[in-house]
N, C-alpha and C positions, 0 to 999 in steps of 0.2 A: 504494500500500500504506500500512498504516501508519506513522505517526512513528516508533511501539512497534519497529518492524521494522527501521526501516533502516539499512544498516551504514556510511553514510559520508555528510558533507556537501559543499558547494561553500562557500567562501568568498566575499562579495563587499562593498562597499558598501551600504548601503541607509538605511532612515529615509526617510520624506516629502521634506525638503528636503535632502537629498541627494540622493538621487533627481533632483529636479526639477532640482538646481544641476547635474548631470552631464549629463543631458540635453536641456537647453538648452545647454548651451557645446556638446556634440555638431552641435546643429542652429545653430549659428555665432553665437550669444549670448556677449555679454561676459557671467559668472556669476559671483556670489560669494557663500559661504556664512557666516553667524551660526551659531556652534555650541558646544559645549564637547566634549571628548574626554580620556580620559585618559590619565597619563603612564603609557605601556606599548605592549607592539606591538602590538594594534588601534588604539590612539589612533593612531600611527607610520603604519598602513595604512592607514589614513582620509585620513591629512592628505597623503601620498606620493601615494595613488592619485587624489585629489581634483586634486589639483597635475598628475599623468597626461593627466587628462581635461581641462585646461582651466581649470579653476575656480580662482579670485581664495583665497588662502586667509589672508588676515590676518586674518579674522576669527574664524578657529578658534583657541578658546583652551584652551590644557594647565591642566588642571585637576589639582593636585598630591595628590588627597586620593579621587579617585572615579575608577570604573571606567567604560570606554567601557560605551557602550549596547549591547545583546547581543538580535538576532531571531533563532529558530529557527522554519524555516519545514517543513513537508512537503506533500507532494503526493499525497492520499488519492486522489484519480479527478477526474472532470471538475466535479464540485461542493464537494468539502468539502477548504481547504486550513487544515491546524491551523496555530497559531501562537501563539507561546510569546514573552511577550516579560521580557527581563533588564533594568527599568530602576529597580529599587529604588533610589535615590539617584545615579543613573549621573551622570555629567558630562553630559551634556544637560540632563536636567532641575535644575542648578544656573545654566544664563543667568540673568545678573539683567543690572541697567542698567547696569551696571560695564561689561558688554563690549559695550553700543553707544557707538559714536564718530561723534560726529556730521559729522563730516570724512569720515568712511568713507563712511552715510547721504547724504551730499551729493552723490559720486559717482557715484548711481544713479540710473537715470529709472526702478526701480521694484521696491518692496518687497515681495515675497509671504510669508507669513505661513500657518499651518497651526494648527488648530483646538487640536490637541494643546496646544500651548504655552500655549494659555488657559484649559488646567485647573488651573494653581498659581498663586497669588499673584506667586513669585521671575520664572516664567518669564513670566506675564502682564505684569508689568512690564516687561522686556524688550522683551516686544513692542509692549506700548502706545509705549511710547518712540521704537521704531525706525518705527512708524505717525506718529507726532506730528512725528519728524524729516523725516520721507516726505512728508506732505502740506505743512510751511512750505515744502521747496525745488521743490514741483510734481512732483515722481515720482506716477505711478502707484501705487496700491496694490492687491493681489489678496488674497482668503482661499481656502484649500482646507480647507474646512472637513472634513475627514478625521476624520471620527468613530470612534473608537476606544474602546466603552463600558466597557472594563476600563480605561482609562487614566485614564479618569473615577473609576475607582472603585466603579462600579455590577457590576462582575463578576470572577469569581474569574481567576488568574492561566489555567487549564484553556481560557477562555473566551476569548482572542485572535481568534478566528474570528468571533466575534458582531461585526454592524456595526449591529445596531439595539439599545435599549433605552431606552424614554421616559424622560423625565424633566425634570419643570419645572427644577429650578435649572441643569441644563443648557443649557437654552430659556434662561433668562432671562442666563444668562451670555454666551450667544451675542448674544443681541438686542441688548445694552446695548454690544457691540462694533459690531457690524454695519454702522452709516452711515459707519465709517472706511475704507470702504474703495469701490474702484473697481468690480471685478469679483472677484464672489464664483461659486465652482465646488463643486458636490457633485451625488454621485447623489441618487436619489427619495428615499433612506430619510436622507442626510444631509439634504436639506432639511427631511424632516419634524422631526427634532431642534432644527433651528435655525427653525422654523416652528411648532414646538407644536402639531403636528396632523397624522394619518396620510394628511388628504387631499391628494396630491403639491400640488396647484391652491391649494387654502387654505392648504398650508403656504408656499409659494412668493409668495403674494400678504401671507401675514403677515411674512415679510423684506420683502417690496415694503415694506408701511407704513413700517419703519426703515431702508429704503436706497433709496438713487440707481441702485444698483452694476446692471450686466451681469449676468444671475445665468444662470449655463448652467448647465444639469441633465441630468447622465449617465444614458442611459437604458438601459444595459447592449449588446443584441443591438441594440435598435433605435436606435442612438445617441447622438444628445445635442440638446439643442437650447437657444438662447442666448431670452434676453428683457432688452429694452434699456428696454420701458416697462411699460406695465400688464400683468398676463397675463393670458393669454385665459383661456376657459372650457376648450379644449382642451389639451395640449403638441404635441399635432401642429400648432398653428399657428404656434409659436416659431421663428429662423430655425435652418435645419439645414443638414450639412454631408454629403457623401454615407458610408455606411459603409463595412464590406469585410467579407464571407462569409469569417471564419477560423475554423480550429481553437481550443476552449478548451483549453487545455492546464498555465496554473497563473496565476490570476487578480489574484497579490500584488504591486504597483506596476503594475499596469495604469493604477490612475488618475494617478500621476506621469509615464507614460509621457505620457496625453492630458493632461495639464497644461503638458508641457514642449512640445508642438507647439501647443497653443493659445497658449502665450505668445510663441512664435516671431509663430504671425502676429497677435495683436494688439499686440504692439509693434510689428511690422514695418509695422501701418497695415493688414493685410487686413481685406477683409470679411469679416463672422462667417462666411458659411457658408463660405468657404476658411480662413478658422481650426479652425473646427469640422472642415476634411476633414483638415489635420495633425493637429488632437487624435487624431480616430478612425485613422487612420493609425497615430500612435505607439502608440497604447494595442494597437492591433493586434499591432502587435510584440511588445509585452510577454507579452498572451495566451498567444500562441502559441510563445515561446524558455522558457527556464529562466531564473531570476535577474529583478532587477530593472534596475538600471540597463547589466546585460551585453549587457541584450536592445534598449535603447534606438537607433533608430536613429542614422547619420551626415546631414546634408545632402544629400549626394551618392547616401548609398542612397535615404533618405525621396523626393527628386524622382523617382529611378530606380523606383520601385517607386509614385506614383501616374502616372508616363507607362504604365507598365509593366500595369499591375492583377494581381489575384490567378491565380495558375496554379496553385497547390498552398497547399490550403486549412492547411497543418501549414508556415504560414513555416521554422521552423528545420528542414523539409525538402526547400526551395526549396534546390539547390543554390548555381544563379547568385546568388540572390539573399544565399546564408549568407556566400559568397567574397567579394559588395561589402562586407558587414556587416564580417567581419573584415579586409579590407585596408586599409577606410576607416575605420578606430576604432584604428590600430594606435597605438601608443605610443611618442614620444618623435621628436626631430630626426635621423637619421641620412645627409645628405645625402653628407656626404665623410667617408669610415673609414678608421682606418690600423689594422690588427688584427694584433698580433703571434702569429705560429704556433707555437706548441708543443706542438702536440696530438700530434707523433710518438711514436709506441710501438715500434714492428717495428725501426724504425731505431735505436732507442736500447737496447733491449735488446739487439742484436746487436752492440754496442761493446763491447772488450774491457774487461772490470774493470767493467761495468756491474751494478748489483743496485739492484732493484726502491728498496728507500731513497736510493740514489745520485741516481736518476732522481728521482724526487720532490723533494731538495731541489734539484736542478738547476733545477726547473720553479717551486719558489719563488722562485730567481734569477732567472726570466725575469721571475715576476710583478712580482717589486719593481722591474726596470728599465722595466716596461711601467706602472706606475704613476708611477714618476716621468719620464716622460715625460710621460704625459700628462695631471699638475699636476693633478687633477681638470676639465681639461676636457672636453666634450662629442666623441662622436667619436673613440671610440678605443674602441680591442679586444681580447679575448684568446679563440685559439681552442686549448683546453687537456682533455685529458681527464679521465674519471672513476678511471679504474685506478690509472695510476700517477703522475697529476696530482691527486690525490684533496686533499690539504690546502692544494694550488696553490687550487684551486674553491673548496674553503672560506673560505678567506682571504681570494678576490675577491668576496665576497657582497657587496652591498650600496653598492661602492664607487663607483658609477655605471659604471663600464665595460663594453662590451658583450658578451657570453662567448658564442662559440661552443662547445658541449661535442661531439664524435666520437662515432658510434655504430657504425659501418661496423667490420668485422673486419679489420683492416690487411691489404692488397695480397687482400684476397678478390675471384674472379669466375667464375662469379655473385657477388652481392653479399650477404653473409652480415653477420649485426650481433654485437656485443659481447654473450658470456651476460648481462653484468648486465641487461641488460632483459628476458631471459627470453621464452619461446616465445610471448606473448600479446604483449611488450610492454609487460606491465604494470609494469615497471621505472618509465616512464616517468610514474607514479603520484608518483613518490618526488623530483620532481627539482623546484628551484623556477620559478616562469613565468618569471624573468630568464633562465634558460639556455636557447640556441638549439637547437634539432637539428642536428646538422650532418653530414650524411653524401655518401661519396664513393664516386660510384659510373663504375670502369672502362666505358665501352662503346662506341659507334661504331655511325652508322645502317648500317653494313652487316654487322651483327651475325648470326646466323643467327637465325631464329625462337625457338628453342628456349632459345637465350641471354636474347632482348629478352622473352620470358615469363619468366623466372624472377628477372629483375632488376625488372620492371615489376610483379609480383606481390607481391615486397618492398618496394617503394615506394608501393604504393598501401597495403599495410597496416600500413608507418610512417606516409604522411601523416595515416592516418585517426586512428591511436594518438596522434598526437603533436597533432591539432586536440581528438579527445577531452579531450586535456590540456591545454588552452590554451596550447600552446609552439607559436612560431614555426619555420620551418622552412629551412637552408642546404641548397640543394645544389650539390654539387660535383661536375662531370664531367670527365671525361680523357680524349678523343678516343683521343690522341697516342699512349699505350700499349699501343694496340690494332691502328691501322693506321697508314698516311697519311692526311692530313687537307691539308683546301683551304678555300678562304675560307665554303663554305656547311656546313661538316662540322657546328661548333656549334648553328648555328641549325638545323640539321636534327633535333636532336637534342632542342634547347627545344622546339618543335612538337612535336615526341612527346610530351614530358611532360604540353605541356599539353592535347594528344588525348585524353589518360587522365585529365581533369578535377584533375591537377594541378597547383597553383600553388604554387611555395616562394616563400616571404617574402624571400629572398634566393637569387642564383646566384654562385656562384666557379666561375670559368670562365679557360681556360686562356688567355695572352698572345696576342692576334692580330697576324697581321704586316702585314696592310693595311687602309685605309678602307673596302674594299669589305667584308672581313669581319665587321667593327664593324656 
């Protein structure tokens, strides 16, 4: 539908080399980003989430005077995605030479670089610089020549969507950078810009004249294909890598997608056309999920899924496939957890002299003792509710600890959830992605049918609410207050769950009393 139309956004990272910087470290690249950002909470979100994913972040510089960089993207149908971009004066477009360090530069076996930044003097300096640093220490250097003809200048702000408009002093700005670099990357229509000429072959061979570099050219449906020397008369004779029959579904960081798997394998020493099958691969991904670097794959799925090949042409409706994406992208170390519980509600209101305020600052008691314990170190927890733990949650935003928040209706069975999320679940619209789901739910495989349908019915349309919303998921079962239980009770009961194509991101599960049960 229209941009005009629609009633809400997703949040995420994005920009060219963001983008690339996030999905390279995904696909197991040491990454590090050159940037500015402003001081405020998108600067904050940039620089936290970048940190999230992997990425080396001292080169992000707080810029005390400008606003982060701001894309609004929509999703009109399978051809026309509008795009609006906020960068009048943003902190990005203020890198100057000030924030490359040449110590930083020396670190890296290779600098990539994006066309953008060589539309302004401030920023072109910039990158000239971190080029000149790149080639005295022997790094690699790449351009993704990412032609953006409003950023140029050549078109009104309405026009984000245009990716072609001629124009010599663009050409000639491109040219007079060109030989600095190793491997240079853009579709048919960016080469023409950087080639002065609409014919893909003449433009591609007029870069030849002023570079050495790789020049791989994206060729949409039909892939992509690299030239290391002269090029032919044809592009079908460039080396290619195979493609993948996917759904188009929203086209914006597709080519960041294929740039962060191309640099996978040409660092990694592959041959083009197994570089070239990561590129098309990643960029696949991106196609067909929502978001930019959300959709980028892991290592783990990217191999998984070229043993694997396509089954369902709409990836983000690959089930198997959506589960690796998200368990293998998850964020953060949590290998040993000590999580303190005060999510009790049922039990604490049934205390004599109990009222709803009493409760609440009791639970800011726990916070503070569960805080200072755990000094700000990594690995520690709080499982606290929304009700009547409500300024408890507040108060832990941010503080790195990991929060489970309760949804379950205390001691309900079947398993009924708290009103605040409301009949849809659309509660969970409202919560931030730090808070876990956590719900507990009574049952025993030797439940009657009519039980295990009404508890599995609410579990499937929390999981689905609660992945809608990018929150992870606790669950917690309780054999023990149902029947007797014996060493295979649990694990009868996991296989269920995960029969029903369930996977919680976490189990809390009750004490077992032998090895065999473990």
């Amino acid at each position: 539908g229209r941009l005009e139309d629609m009633g809400s956004f997703q949040k995420y990272i994005g920009g060219s080399p963001t983008n690339m910087a996030a999905g390279t470290a995904r696909l197991g690249l040491r990454s590090a980003l050159i940037t500015r950002v402003g001081d405020e909470h998108m600067g904050r979100f940039i620089r936290e989430e970048l940190a999230r994913e992997g990425v080396d972040v001292r080169g992000v510089v707080t810029d005390p005077e400008r606003l982060t960089a701001l894309v609004i993207l929509g999703i009109r149908d399978q051809e026309q995605f509008p795009l609006i971009f906020y960068r009048a004066d943003c902190a990005d477009m203020a890198l100057c030479e000030d924030d490359i360090d040449p110590s930083f530069i020396a670190e890296a076996r290779s600098v990539v670089a994006t066309g953008t930044h060589l539309s302004h003097p401030r920023t072109e300096a910039a990158v000239l610089k971190a080029l000149r640093l790149a080639r005295e220490t022997g790094a690699q250097t790449a351009l993704d020549i990412d032609y953006r003809p409003n950023l140029w200048g050549l078109a009104g702000h309405g026009a984000g969507e245009s990716r072609f408009i001629e124009s010599a002093a663009v050409t000639a700005k491109l040219q007079s950078h060109l030989a600095l670099f190793d491997l240079i990357v853009g579709t048919e229509e960016e080469f023409h810009i950087a080639g002065g000429s609409t014919d893909t072959v003449e433009a591609l061979r007029a870069v030849r004249a002023v570079s050495q570099a790789t020049l791989v050219c994206k060729r949409g449906a039909r892939g992509a294909v690299a030239f290391t020397g002269a090029v032919p008369d044809s592009l079908d004779d460039g080396e290619a890598g195979p493609g993948f029959p996917i759904e188009v579904f929203n086209v914006l960081g597709a080519g960041d997608g294929f740039m962060s798997g191309l640099l996978k394998g040409w660092l990694d020493g592959e041959s083009w056309p197994r570089a070239l099958e990561y590129a098309n691969a990643c960029g696949a991904f991106a196609v067909s999920r929502h978001g930019c670097t959300p959709a980028y794959p892991s290592l783990t799925e990217l191999q998984w899924f070229l043993d694997r090949g396509v089954t369902t042409p709409a990836l983000r409706k690959d089930a198997p496939l959506e589960q690796l994406h998200w368990s293998t992208n998850r964020h953060g170390q949590w290998d040993r957890m000590r999580v303190f519980a005060f999510d009790h509600r049922k039990q604490m209101e049934e205390m004599e002299g109990a009222t709803p305020d009493k409760i609440g600052a009791f639970k800011l008691l726990c916070l503070e003792a569960a805080q200072q314990v755990a000094d700000g170190q990594p690995g520690y927890g709080i499982l606290c509710d929304g009700r009547l733990g409500r300024d408890a949650l507040y108060k832990a935003a941010g503080t790195g600890l990991w929060i489970g928040r309760p949804v379950e209706w205390p001691g309900s069975r079947p398993l009924t959830l708290e009103p605040e999320l409301g009949p849809d679940f659309g509660g969970l619209s409202e919560w931030p992605l730090e808070h876990v789901v956590k719900v507990l739910c009574f049952c025993h495989p030797e439940d009657d049918a009519q039980m295990w349908a009404d508890q599995e019915a609410t579990l499937v349309r929390l999981f689905a609410a609660a992945r809608r919303n990018r929150l992870e998921v606790l669950l917690e079962v309780i054999p023990s207050k149902v029947a007797p239980v014996d060493d295979d009770t649990t694990a009868r009961i996991i296989e269920r769950i995960y029969a029903l194509g369930l996977y919680p991101d976490w189990w809390k599960l009750e004490p077992f009393k032998t090895d065999a049960a473990w």
